[in-house]
N, CA, C and O of each residue as an XYZ file, in Angstrom:
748
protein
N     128.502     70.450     47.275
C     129.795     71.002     47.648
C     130.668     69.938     48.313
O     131.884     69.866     48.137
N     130.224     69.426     48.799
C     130.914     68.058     49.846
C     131.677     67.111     48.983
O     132.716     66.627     49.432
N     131.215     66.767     47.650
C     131.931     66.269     46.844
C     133.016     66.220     46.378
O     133.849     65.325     46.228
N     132.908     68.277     45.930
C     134.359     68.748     45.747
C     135.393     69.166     46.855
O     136.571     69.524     46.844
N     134.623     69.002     47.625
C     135.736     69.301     48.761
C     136.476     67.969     48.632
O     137.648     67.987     48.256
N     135.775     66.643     48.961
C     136.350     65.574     48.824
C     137.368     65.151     47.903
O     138.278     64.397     48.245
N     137.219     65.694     46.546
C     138.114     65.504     45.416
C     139.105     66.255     45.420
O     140.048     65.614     44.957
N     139.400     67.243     45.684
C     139.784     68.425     45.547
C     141.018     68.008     47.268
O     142.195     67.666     47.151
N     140.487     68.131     48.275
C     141.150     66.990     49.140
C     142.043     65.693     49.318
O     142.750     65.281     50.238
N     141.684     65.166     47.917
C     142.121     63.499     47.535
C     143.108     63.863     46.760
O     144.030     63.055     46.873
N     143.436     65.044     45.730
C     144.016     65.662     45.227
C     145.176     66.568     45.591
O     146.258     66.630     45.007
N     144.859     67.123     46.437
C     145.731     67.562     47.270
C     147.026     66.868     48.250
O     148.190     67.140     48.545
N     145.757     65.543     48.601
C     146.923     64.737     49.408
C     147.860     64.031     49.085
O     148.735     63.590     49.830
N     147.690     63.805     47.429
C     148.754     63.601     46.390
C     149.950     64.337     46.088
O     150.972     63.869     45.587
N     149.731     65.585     46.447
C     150.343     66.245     45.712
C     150.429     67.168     44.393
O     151.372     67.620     43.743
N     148.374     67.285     44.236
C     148.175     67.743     43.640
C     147.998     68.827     43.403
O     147.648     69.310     44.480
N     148.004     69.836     42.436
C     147.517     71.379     42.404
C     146.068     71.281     41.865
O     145.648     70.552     40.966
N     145.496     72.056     42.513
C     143.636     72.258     41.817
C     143.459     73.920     41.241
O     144.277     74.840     41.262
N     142.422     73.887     40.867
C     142.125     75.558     40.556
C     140.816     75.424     41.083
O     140.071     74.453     40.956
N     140.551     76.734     41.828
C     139.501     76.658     43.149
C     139.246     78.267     43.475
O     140.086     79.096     43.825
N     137.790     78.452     43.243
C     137.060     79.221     44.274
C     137.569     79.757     45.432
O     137.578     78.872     46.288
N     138.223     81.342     46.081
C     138.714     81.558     46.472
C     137.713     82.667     47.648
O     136.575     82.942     47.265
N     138.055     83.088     48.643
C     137.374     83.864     49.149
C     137.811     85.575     48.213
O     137.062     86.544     48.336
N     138.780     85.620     47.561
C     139.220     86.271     46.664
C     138.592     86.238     45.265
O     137.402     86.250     44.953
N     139.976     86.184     44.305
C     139.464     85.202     43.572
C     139.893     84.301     42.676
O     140.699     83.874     43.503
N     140.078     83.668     41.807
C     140.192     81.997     41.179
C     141.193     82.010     41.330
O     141.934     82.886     40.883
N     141.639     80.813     42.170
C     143.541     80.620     42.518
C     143.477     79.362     42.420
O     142.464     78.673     42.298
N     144.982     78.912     42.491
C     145.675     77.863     42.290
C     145.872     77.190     43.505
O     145.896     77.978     44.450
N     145.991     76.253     43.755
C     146.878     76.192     45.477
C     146.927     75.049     45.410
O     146.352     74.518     44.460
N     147.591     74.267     46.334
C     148.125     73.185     47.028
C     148.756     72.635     48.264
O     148.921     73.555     49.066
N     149.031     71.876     48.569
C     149.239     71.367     50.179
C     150.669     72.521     50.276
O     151.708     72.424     49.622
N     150.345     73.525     51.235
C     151.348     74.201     51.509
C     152.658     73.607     52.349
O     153.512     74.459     52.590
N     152.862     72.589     52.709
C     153.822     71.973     53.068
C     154.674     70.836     52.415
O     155.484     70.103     52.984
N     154.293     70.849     51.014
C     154.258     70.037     50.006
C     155.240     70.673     49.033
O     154.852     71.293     48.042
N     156.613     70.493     49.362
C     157.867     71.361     48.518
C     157.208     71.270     46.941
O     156.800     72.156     46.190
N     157.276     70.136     46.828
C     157.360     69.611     44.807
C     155.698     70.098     44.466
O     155.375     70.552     43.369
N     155.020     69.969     45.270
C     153.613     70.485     44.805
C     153.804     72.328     44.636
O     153.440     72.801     43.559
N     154.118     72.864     45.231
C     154.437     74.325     45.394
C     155.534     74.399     44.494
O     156.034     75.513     44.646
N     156.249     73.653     43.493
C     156.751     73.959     42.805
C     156.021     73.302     41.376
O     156.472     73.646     40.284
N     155.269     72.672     41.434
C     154.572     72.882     39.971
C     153.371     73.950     40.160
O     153.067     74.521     39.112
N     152.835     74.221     40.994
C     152.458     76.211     40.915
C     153.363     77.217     40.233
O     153.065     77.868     39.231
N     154.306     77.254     40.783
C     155.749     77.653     39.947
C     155.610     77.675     38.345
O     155.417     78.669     37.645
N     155.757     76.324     37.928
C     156.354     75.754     36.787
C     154.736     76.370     35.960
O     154.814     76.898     34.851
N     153.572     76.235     36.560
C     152.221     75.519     35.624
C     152.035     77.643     35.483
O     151.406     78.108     34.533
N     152.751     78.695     36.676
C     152.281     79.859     36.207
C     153.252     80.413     35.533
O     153.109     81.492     34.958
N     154.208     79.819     35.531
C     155.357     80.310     34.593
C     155.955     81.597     35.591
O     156.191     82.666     35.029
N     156.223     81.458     37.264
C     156.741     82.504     37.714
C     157.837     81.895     38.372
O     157.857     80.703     38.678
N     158.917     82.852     38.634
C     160.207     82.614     39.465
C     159.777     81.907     40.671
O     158.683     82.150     41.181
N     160.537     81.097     41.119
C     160.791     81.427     42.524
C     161.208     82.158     43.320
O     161.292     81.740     44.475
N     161.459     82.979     43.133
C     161.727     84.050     44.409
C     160.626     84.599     44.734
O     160.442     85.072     45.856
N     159.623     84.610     43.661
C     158.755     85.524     44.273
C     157.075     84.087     44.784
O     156.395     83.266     44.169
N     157.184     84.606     46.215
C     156.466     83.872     46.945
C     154.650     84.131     46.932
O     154.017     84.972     46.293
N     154.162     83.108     47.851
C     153.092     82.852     47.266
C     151.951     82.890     48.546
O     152.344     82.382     49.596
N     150.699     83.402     48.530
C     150.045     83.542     49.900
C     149.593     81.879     50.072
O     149.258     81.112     49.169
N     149.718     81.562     51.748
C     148.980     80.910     52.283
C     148.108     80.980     53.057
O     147.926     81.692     54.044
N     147.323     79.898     52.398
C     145.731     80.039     52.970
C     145.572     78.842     54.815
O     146.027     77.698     54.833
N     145.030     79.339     55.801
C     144.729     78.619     56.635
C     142.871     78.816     57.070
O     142.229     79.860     56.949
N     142.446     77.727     57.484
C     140.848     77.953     58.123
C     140.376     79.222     58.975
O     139.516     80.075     58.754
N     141.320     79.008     60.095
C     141.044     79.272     61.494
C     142.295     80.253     62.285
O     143.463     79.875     62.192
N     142.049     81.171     62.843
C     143.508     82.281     63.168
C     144.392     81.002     64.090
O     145.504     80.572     63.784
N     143.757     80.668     64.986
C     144.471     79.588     65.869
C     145.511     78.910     65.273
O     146.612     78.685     65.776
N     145.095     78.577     64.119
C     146.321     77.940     63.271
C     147.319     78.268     63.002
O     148.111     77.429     62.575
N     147.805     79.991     63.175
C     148.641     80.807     63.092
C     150.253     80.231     63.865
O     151.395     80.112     63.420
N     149.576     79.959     65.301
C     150.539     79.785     66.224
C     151.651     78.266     64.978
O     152.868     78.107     65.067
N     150.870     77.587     64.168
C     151.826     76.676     63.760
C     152.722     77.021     62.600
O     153.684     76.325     62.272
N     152.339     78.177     61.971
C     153.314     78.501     60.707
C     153.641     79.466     60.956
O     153.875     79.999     59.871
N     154.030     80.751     62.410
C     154.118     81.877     62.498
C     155.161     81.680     63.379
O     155.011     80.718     64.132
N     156.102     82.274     63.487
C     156.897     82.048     65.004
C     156.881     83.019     65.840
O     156.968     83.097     67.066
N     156.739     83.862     64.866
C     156.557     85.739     66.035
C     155.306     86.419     65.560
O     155.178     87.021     64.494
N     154.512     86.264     66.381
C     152.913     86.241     66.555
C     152.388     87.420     67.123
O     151.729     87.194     68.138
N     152.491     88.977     66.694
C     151.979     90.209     67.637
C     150.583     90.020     67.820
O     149.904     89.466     66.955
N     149.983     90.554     69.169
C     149.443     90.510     69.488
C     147.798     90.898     68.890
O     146.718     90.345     69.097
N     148.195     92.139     68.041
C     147.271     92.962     67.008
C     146.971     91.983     65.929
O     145.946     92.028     65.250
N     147.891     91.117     65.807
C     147.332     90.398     64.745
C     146.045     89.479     64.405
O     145.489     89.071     63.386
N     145.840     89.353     66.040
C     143.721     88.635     65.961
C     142.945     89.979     65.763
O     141.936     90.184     65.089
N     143.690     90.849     66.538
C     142.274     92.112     65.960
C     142.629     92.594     64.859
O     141.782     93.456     64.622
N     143.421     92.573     63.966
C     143.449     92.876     61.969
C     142.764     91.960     61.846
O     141.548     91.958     62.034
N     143.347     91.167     61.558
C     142.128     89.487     60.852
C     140.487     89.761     61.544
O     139.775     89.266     60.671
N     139.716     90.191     62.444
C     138.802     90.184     62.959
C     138.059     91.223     62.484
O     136.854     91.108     62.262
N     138.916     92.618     62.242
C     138.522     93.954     62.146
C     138.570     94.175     60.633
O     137.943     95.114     60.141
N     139.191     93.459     59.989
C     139.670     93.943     58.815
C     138.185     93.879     58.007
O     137.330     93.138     58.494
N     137.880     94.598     56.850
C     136.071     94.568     56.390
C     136.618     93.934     54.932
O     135.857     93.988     53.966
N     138.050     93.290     54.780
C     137.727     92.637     52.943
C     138.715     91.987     53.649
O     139.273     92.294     54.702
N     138.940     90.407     52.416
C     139.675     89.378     52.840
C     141.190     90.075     53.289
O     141.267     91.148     52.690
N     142.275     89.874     54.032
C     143.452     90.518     54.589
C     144.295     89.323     54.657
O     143.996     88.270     55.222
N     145.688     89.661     53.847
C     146.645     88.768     54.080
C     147.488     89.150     54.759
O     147.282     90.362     54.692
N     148.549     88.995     55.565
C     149.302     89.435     56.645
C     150.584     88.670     56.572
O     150.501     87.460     56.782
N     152.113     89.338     56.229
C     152.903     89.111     55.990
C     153.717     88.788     57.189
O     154.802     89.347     57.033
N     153.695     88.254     58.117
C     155.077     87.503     59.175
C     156.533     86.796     59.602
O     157.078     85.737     59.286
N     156.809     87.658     60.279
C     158.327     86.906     60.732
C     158.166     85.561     60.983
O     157.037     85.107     61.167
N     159.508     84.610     61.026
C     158.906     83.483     61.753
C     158.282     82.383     61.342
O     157.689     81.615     62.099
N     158.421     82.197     59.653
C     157.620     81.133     59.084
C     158.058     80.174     59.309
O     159.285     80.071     59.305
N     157.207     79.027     59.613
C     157.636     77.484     60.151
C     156.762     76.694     59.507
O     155.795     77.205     58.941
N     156.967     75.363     59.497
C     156.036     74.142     59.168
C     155.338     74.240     57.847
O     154.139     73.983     57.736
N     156.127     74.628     56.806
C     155.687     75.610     55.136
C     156.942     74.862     54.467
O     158.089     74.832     54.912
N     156.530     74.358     53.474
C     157.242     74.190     52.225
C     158.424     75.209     51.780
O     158.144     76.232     51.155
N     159.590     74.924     52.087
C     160.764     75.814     52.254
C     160.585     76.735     50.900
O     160.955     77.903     50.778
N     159.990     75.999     50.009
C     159.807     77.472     48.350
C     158.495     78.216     48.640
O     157.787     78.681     47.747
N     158.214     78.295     49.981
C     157.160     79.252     49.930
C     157.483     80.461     51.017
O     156.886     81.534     51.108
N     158.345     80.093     51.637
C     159.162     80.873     52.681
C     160.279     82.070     51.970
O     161.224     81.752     51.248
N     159.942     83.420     52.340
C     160.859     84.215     51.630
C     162.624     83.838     52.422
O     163.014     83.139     53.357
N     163.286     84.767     51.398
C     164.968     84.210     52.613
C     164.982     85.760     53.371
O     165.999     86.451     53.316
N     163.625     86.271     54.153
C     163.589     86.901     55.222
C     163.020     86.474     56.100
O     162.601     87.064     57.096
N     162.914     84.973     55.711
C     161.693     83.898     56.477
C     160.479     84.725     57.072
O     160.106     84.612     58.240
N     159.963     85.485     56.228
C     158.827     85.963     56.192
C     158.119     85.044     55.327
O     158.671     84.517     54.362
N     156.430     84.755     55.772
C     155.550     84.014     54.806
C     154.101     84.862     55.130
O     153.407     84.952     56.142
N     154.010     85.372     53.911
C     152.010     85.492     53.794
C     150.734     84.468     54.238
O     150.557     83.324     53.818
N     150.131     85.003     54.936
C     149.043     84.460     54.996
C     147.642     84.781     55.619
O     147.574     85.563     56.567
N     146.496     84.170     55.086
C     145.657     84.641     55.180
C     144.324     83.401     55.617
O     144.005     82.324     55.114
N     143.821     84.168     56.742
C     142.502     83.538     57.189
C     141.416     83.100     56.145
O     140.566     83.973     55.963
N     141.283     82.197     55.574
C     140.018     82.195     55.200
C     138.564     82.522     55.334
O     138.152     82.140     56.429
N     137.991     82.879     54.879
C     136.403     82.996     54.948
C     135.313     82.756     54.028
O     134.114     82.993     53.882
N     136.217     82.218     53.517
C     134.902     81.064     52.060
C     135.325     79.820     52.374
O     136.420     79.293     52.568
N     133.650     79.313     52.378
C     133.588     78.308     53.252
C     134.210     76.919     52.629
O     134.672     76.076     53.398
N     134.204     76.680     50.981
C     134.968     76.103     50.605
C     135.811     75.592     50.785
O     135.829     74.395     51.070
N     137.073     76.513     50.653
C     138.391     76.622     51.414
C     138.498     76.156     52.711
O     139.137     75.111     52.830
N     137.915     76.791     53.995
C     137.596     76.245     54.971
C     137.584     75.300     54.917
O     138.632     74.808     55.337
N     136.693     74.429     54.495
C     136.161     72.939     54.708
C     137.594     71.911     53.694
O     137.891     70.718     53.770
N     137.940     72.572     53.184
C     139.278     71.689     52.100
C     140.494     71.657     53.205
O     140.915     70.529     53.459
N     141.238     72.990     54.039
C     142.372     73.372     54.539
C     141.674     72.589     56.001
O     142.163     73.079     57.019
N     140.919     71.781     56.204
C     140.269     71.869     57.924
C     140.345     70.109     57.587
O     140.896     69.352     58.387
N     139.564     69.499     55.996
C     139.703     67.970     55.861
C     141.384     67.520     55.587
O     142.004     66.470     55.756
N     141.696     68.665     55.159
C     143.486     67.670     54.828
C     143.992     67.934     55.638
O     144.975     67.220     55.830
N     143.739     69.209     56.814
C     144.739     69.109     58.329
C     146.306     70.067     57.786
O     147.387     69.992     58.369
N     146.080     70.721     56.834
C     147.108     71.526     56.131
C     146.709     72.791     55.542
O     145.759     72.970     54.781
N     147.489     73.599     55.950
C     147.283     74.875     54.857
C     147.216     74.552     53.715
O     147.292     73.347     53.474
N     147.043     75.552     52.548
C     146.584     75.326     51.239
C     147.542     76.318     50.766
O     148.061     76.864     51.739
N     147.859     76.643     49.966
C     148.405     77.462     48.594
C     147.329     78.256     48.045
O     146.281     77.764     47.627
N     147.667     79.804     48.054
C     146.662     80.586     47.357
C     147.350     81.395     46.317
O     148.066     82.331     46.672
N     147.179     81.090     44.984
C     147.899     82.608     44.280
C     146.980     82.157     43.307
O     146.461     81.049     43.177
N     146.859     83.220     42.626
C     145.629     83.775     41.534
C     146.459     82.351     39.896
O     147.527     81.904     39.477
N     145.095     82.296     39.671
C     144.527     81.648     38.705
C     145.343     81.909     37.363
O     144.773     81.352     36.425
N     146.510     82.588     36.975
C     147.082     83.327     36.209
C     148.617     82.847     35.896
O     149.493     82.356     36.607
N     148.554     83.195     34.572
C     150.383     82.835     33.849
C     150.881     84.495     34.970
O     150.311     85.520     35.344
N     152.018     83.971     35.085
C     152.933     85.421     35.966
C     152.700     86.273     34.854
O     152.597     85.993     33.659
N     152.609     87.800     35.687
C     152.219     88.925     34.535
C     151.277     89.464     34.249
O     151.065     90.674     34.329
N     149.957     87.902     33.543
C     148.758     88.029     33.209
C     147.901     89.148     34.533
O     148.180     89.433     35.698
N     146.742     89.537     33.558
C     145.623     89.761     34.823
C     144.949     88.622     35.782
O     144.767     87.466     35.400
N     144.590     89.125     37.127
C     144.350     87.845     37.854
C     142.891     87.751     37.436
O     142.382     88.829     37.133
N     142.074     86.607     37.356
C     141.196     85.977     37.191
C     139.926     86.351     37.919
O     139.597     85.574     38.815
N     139.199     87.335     37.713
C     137.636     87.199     38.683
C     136.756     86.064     38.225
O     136.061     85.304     38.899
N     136.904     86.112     37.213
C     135.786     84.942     36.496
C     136.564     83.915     36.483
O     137.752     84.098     36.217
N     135.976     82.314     36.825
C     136.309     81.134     35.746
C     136.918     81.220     34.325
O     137.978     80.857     33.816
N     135.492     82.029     33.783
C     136.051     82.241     32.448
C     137.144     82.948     31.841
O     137.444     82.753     30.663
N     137.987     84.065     32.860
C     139.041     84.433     32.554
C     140.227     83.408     32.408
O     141.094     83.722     31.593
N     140.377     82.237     33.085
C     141.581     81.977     33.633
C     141.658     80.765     32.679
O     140.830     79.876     32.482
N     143.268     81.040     31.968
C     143.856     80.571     30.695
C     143.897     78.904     30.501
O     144.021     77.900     31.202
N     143.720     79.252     29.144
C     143.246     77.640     28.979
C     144.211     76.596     29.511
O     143.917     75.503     29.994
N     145.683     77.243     29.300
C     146.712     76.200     29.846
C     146.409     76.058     31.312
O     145.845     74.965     31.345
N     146.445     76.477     32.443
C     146.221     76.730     33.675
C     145.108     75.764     34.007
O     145.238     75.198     35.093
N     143.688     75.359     33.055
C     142.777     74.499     33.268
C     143.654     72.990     32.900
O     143.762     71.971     33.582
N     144.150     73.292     31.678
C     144.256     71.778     31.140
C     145.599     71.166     31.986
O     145.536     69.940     32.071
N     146.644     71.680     32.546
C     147.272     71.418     33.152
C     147.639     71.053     34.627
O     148.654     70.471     35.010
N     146.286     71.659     35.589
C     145.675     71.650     37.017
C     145.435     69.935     37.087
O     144.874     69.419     36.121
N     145.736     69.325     37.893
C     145.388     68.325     38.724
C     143.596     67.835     38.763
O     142.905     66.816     38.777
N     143.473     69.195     38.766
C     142.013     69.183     39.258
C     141.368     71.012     39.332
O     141.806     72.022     39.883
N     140.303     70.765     38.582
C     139.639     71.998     38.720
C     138.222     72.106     39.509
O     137.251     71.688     38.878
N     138.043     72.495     40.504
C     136.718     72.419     41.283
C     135.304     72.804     40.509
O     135.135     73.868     39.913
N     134.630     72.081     40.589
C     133.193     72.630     39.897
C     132.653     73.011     40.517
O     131.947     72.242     41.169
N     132.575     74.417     40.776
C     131.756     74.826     41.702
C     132.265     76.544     41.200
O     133.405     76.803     40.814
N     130.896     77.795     41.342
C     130.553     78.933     41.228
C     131.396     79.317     39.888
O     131.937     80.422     39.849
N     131.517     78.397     38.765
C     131.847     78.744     37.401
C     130.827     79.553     36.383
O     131.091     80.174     35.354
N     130.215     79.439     36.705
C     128.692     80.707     36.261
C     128.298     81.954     36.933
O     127.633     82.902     36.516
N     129.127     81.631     38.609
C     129.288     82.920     39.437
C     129.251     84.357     38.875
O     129.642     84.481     37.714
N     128.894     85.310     39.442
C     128.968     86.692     38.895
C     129.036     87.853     40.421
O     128.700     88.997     40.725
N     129.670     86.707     41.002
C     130.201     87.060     42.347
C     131.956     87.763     42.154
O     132.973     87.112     42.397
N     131.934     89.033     41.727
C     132.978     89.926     41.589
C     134.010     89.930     43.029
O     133.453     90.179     44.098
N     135.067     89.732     43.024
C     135.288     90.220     44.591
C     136.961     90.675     43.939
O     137.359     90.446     42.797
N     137.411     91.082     44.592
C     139.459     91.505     43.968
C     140.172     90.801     44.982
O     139.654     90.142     45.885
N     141.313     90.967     44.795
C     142.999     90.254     45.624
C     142.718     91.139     47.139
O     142.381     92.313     47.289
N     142.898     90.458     47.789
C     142.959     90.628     49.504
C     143.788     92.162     49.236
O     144.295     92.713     48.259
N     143.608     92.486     50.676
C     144.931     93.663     50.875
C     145.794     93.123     51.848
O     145.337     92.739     52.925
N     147.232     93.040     51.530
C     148.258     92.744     51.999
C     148.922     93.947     52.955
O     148.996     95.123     52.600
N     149.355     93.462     54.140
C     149.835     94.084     55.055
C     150.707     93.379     55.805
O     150.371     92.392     56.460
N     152.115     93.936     55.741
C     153.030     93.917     56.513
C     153.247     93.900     57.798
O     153.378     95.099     58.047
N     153.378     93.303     58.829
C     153.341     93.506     60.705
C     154.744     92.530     60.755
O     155.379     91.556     60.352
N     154.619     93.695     61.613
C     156.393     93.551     62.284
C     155.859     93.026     63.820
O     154.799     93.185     64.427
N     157.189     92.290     64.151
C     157.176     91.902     65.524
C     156.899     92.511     66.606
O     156.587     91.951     67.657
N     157.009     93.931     66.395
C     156.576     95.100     67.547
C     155.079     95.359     67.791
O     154.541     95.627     68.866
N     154.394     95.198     66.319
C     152.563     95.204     66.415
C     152.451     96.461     65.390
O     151.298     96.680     65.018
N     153.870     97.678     64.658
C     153.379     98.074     64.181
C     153.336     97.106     62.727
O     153.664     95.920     62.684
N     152.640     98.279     61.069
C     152.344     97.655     60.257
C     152.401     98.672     59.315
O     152.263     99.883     59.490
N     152.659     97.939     58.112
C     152.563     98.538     56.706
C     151.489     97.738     55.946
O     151.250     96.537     56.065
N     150.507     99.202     54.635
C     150.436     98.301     53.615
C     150.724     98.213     52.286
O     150.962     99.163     51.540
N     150.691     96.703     51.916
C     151.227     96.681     50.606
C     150.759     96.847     49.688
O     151.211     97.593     48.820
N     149.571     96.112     49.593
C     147.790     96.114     48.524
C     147.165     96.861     49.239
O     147.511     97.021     50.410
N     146.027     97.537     48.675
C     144.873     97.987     49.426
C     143.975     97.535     48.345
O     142.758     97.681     48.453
């Protein structure tokens, strides 16, 4: 595993996009502070820009740097929550301006595959998470789902749990407002 973290890392710090093992599942991502990298995600899924994209961080602590209005409830969702949870916030900062909605709201989500972890913790940057998929398509559980263009066009594709039969679906997305209450969007 250390390998691909390394490559996949070296790749990233370029400016590259990879396709990667997700605590979800098979997504795309890249240095989330990386305008032109977050825009060939864009270009390589064939989706608008307007419509924005989750970011991935290690550790909740990290919050305080891409969040500006931080409720309090928001360590006990991420803690409490029992499937991966992305959490939509006021206040986005230090993010690649095409990943920021123009309600400067930005998604994001704690990691907990250790992968990820160890990639978003060696480059010292959030990562880019959106599913493995042309806009539209179904999102990807398997390797083997996710379209041939999407491989041949990636920067870099991680070798790692491509024989997997480790099923898991898209986080549930939830909305929190500055007050602590919340909506959700996915379940």
């Amino acid at each position: 595993m250390e390998k691909e973290i390394n490559k996949a890392v070296e790749v990233l710090k370029k400016g590259g996009v990879i396709v990667y093992p997700t605590d979800t599942i098979w997504g795309i991502g890249c240095d989330a502070t990386n305008e032109k990298a977050v825009h060939k995600i864009y270009k390589l899924k064939k989706r608008l820009e307007k419509k924005t994209m989750i970011v991935l961080i290690c550790k909740k602590e990290s919050l305080k740097n891409h969040v500006g209005e931080l409720p309090s409830i928001a360590f006990d969702l991420i803690e409490s929550w029992d499937k991966p949870l992305t959490i939509v916030y006021d206040g986005a900062k230090n993010l690649a301006k095409n990943l920021i909605r123009s309600d400067k709201t930005v998604a994001v989500r704690v990691s907990k595959d250790i992968f990820s972890q160890k990639v978003i913790e060696k480059l010292g940057k959030p990562m880019v998470s959106t599913s493995a998929n042309i806009s539209g398509e179904v999102s990807p559980v398997f390797f083997n789902d996710i379209d041939k263009s999407i491989i041949e066009e990636a920067d870099y594709v991680v070798s790692l749990y491509h024989n997997s039969m480790n099923e898991m679906k898209p986080s549930t997305i939830i909305r929190l407002f500055p007050d602590g209450h919340f909506t959700i969007i996915r379940h």
